[in-house]
TORZA-876023 format. One line per 4 residues: number of its first residue (from 1); their letters; for each residue x, y, z of N, C-alpha, C, CB. Coordinates in steps of 0.02 Angstrom, whole numbers, always signed. Glycine has a CB too. Example, Ala and Ser with C-alpha at 12.3 -4.5 7.8 and 13.67 -1.06 7.14 Angstrom:
1	as	+660,-284,+390,+615,-225,+390,+660,-165,+390,+565,-224,+452 ~ +642,-112,+354,+684,-53,+357,+645,+2,+394,+704,-30,+286
This chain:
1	xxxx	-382,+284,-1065,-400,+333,-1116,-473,+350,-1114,-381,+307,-1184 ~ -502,+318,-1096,-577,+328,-1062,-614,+339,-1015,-601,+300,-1063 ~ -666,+385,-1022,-692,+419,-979,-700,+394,-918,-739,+439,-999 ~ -725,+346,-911,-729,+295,-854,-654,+295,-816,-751,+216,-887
5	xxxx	-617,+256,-863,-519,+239,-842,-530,+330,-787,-423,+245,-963 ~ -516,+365,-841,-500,+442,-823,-532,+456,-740,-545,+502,-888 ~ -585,+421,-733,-651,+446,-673,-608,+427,-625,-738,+403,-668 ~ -584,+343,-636,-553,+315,-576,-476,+334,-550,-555,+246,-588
9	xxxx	-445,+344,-598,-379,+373,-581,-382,+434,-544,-341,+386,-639 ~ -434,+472,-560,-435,+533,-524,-471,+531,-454,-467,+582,-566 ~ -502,+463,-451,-502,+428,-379,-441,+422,-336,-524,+361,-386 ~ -404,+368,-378,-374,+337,-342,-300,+363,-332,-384,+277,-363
13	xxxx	-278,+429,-359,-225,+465,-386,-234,+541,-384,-214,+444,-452 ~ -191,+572,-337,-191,+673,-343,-142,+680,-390,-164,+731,-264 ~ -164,+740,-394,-117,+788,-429,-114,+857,-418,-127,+786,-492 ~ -54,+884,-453,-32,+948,-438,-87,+989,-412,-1,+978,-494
17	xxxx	-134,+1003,-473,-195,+1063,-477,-258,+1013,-489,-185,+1130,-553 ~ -320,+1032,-481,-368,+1022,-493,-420,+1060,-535,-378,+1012,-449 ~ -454,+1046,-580,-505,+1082,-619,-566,+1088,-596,-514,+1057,-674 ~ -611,+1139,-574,-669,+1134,-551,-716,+1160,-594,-673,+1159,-493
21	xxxx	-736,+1104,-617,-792,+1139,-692,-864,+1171,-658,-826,+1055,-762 ~ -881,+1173,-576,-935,+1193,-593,-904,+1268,-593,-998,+1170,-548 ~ -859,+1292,-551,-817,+1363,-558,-778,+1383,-636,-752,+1357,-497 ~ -777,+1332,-647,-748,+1343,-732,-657,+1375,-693,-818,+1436,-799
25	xxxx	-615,+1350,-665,-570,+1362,-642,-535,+1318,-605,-580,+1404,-620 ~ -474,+1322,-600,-403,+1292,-587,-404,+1301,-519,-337,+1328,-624 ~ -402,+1256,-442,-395,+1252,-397,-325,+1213,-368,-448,+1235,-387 ~ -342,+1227,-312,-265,+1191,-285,-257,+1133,-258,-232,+1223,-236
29	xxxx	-224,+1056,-252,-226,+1008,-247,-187,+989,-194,-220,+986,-295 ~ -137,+943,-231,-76,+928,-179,-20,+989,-182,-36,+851,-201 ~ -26,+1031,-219,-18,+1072,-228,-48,+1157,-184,-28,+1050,-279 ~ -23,+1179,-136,-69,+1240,-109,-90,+1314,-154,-28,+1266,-45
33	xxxx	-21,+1310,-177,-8,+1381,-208,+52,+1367,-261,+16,+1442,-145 ~ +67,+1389,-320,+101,+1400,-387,+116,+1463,-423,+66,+1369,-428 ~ +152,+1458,-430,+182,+1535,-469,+219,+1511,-524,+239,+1589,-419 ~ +220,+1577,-565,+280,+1583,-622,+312,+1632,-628,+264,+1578,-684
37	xxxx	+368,+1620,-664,+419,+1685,-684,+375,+1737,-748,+508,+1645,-725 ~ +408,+1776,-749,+392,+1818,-794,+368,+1780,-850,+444,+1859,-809 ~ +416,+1744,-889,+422,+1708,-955,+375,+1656,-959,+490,+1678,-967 ~ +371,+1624,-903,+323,+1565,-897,+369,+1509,-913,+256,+1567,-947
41	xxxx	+420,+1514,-923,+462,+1453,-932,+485,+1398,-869,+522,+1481,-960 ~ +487,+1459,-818,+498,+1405,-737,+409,+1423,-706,+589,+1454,-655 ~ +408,+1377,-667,+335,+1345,-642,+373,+1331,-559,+301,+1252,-697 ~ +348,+1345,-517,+353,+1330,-449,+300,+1291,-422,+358,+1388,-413
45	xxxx	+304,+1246,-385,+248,+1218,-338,+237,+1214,-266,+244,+1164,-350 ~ +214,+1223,-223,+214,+1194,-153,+167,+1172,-119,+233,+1229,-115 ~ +204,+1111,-111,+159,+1041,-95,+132,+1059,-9,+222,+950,-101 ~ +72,+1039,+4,+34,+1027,+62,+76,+1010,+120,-14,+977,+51
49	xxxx	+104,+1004,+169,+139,+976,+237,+72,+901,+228,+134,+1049,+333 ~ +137,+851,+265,+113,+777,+283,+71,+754,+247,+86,+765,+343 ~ +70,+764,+169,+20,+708,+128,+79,+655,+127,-15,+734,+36 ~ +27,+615,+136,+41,+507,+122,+10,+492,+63,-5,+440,+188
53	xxxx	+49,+408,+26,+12,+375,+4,-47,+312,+31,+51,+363,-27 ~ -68,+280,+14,-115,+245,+44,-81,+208,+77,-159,+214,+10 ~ -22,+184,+95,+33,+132,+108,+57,+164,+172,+94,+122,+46 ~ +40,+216,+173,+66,+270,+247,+129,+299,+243,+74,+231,+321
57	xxxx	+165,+272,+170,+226,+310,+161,+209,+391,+154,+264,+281,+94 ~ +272,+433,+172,+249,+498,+141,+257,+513,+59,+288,+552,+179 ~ +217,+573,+39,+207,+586,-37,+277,+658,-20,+96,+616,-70 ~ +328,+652,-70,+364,+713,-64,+383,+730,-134,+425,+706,-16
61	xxxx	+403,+798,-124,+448,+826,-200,+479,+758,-246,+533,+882,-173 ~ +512,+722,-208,+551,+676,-245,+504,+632,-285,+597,+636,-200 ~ +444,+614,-270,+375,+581,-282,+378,+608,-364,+299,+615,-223 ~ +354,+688,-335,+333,+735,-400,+381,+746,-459,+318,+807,-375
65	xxxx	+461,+734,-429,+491,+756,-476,+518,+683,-525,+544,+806,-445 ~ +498,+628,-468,+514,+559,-517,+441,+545,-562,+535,+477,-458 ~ +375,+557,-536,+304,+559,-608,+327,+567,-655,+246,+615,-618 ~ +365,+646,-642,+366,+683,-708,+436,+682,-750,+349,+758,-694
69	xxxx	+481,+651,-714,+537,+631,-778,+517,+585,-802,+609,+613,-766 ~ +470,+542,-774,+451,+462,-809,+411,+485,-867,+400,+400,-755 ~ +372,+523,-831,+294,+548,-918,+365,+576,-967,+197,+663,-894 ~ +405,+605,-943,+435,+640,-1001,+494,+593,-1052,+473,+708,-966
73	xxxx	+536,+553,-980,+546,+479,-1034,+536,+435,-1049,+572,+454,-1043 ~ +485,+405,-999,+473,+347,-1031,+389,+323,-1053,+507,+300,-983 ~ +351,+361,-1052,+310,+375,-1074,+263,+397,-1161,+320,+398,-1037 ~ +261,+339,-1195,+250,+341,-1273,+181,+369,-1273,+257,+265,-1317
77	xxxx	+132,+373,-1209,+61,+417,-1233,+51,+491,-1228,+3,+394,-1191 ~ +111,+511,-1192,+111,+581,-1142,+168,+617,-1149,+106,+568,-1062 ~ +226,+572,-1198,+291,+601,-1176,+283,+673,-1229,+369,+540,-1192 ~ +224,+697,-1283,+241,+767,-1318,+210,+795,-1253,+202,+792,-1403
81	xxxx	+186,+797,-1214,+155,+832,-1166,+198,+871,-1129,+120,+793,-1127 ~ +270,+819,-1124,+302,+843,-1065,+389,+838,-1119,+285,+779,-975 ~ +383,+840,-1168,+460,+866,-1215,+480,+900,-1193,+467,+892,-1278 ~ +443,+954,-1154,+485,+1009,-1164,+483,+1051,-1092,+460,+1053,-1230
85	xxxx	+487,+994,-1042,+513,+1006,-956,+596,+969,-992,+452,+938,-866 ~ +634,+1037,-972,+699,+1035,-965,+727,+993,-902,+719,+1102,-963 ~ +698,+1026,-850,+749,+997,-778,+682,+1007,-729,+839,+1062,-747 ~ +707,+982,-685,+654,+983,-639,+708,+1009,-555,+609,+889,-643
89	xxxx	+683,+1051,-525,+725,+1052,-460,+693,+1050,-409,+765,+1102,-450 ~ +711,+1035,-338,+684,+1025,-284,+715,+1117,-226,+715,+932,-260 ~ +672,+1132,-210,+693,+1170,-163,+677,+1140,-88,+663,+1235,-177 ~ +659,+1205,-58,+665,+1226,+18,+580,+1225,+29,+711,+1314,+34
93	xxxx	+559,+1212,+100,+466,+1209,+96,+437,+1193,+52,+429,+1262,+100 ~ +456,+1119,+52,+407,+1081,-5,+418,+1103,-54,+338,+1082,-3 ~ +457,+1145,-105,+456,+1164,-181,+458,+1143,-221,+483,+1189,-201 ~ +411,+1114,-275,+440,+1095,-339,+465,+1157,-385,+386,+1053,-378
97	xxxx	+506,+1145,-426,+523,+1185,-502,+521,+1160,-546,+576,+1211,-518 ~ +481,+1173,-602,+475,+1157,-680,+516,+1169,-718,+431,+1183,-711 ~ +574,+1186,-752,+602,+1241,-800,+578,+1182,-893,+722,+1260,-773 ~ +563,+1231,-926,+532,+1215,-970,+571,+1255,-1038,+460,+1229,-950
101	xxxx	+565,+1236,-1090,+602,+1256,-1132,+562,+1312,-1176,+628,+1198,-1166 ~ +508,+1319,-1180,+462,+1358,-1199,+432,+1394,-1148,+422,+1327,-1232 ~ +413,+1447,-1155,+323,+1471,-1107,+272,+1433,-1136,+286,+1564,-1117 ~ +254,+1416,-1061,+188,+1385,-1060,+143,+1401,-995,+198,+1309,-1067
105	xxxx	+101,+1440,-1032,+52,+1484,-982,-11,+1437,-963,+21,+1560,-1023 ~ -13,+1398,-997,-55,+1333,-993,-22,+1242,-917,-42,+1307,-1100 ~ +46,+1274,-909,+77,+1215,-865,+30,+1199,-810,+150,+1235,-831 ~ +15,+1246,-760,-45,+1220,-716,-88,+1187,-730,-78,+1256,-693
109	xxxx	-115,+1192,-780,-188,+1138,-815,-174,+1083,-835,-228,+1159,-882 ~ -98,+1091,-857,-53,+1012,-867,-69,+953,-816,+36,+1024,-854 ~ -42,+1001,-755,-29,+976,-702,-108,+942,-669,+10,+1034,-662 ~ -169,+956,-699,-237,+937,-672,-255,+872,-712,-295,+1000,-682
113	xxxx	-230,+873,-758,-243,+799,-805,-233,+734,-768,-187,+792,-870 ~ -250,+691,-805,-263,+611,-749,-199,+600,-770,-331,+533,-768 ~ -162,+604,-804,-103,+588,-824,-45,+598,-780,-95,+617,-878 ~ -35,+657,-757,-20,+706,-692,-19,+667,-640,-72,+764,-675
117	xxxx	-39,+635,-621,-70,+602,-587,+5,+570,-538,-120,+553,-634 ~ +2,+569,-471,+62,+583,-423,+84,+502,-392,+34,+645,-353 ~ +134,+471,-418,+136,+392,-402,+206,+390,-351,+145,+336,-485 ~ +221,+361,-343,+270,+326,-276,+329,+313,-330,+234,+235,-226
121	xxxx	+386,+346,-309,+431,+358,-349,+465,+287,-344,+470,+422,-333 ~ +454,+248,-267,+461,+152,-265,+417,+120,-274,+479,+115,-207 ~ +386,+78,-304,+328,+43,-321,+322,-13,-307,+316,+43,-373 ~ +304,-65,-284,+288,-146,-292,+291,-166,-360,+214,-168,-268
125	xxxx	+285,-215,-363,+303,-255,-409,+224,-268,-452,+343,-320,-373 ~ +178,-268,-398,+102,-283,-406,+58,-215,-423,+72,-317,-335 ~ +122,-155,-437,+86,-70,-438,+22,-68,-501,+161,+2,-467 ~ +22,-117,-550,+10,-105,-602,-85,-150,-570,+77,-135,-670
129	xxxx	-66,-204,-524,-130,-240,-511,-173,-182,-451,-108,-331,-474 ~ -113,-179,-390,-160,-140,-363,-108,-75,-334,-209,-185,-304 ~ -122,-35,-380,-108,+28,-360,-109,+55,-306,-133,+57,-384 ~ -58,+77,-289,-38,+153,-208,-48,+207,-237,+56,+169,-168
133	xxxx	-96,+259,-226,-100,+340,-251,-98,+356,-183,-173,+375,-299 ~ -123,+423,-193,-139,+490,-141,-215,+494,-145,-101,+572,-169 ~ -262,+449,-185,-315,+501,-197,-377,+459,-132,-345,+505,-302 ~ -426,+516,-140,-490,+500,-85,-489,+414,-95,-585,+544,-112
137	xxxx	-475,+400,-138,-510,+304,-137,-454,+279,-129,-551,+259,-213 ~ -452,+220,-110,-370,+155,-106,-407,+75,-143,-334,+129,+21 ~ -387,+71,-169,-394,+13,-180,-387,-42,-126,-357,+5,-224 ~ -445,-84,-117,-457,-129,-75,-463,-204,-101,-510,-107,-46
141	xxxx	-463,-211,-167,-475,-269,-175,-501,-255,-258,-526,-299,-116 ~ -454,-294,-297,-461,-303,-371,-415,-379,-419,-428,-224,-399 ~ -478,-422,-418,-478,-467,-437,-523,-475,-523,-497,-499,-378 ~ -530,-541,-547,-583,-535,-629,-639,-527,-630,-589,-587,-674
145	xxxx	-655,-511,-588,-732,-504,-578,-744,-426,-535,-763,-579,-526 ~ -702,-395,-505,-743,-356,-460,-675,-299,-438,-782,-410,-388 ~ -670,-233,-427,-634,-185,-414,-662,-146,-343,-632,-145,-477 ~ -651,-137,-265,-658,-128,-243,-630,-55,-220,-661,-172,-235
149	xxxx	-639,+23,-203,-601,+69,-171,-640,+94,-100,-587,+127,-223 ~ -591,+105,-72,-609,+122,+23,-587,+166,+17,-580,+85,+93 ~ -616,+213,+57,-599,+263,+101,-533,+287,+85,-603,+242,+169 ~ -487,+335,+86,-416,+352,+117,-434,+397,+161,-359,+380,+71
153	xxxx	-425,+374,+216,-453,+438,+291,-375,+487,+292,-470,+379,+407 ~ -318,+462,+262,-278,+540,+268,-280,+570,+198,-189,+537,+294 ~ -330,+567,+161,-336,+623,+107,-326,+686,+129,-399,+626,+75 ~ -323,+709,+92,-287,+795,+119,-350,+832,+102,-203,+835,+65
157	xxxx	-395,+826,+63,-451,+853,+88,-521,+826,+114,-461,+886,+48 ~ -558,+843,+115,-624,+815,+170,-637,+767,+130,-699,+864,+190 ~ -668,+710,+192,-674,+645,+191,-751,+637,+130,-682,+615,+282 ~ -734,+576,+87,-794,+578,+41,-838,+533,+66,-780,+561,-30
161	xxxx	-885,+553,+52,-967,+531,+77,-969,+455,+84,-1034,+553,+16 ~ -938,+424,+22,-968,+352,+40,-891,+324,+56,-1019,+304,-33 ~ -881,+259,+110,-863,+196,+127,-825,+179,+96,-900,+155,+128 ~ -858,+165,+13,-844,+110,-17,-867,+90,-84,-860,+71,+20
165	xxxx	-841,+98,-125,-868,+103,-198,-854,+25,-225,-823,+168,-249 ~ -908,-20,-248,-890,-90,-284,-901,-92,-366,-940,-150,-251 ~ -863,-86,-397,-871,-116,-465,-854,-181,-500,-845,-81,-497 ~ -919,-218,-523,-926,-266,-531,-914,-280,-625,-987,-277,-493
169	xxxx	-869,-326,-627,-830,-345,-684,-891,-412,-725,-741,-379,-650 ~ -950,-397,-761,-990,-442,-788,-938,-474,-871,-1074,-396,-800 ~ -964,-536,-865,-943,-561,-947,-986,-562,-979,-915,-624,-964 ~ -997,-551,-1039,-1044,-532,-1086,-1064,-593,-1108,-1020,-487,-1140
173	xxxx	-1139,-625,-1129,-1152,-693,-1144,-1119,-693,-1190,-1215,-719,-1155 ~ -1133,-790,-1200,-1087,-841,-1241,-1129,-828,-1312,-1087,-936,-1208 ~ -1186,-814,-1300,-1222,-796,-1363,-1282,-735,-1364,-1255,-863,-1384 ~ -1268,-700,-1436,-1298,-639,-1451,-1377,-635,-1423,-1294,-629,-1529
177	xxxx	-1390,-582,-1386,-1444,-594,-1356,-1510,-533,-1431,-1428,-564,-1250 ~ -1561,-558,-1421,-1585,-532,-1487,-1629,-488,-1432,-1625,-590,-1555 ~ -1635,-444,-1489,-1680,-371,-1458,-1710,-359,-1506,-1643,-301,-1434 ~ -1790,-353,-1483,-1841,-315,-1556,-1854,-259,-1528,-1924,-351,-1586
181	xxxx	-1841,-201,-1534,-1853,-143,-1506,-1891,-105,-1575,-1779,-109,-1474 ~ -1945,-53,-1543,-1975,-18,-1619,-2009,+57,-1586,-2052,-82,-1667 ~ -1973,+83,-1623,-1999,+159,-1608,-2045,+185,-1663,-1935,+213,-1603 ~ -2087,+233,-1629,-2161,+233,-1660,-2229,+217,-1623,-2159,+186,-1710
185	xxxx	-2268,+223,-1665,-2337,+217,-1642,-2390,+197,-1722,-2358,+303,-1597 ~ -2396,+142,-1702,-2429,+89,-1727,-2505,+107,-1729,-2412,+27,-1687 ~ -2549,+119,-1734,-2642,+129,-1722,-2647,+48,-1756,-2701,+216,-1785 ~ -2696,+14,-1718,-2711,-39,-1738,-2785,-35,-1797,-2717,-79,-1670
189	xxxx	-2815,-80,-1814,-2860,-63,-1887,-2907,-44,-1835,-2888,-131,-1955 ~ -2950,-56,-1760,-3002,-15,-1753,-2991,+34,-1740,-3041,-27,-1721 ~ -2951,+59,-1724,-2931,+141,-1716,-2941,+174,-1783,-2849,+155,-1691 ~ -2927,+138,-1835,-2931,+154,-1916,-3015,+168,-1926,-2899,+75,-1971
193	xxx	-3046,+131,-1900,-3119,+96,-1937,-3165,+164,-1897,-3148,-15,-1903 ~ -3134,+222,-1817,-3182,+252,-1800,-3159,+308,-1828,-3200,+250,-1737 ~ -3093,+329,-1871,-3089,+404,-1897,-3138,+388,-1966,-2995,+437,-1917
């Protein structure tokens, strides 16, 4: 639920669309291209050729269309988000379909949220310790002290700058550490004695 949580998932996890705030606009992800019907009630998608998860399995429709029945049932943080995806269908060239019970001219932006977020419709048992996504980072190593992400060299888009990102898990002392902090400006008495 936090900004931080949010940063890393969108590491370690794609999704449909992407938001690009310095463009102030909706880009394309695992996702190339999207359309709607007239009504806005059906949503189309088509997914990239040969994206993987970090595991080297492939990422497919079936991926996308098991996320999103899960956010919609079994999901108690997200499931008003997604009430009101009726059915979901698979076509021909990668297609997803939305059908939705309302218009929602807003569904693409849905689809950019960390929530969105594109998981392995089979999971390990350990998915919850160390996660399989799609996204630029993989988890390399997450133990009580320390969270490690590498590289994913088949990200589907260009390779990110660093290696290797370490975050280090500190425990907070056993006892309150005291702080005298003082804002202001003090003149001591000879500063007094030459006005």
């Amino acid at each position: 639920f936090g900004r931080l949580e949010s940063h890393l998932v969108r590491q370690i996890f794609s999704r449909l669309t992407t938001f690009d705030p310095l463009q102030n606009t909706l880009r394309p992800a695992i996702a190339h291209h999207w359309e709607s019907e007239s009504d806005a009630t059906v949503w189309h998608f088509w997914l990239r050729p040969g994206l993987s998860f970090h595991d080297g399995s492939p990422l497919t429709t079936e991926d996308v269309k098991a996320t999103f029945l899960r956010l919609r049932q079994h999901s108690a943080n997200y499931k008003v988000l997604y009430q009101h995806l009726r059915k979901i269908e698979l076509g021909s060239s990668q297609r997803v379909s939305f059908y939705l019970d309302r218009p929602d001219y807003l569904w693409p932006n849905c689809m950019a949220m960390a929530n969105s977020s594109i998981v392995p419709r089979h999971r390990l048992s350990n998915f919850e310790h160390m996660p399989i996504g799609s996204g630029a980072f993989r988890v390399t190593r997450h133990n009580s002290y320390q969270l490690t992400l590498s590289t994913f060299k088949d990200f589907y888009k260009e390779r990110p700058l660093l290696d290797e990102i370490d975050l280090w898990m500190i425990a907070p002392p056993e006892h309150a550490v005291e702080l005298d902090l003082q804002f202001g400006f003090n003149r001591s008495v000879t500063d007094d004695k030459k006005t």
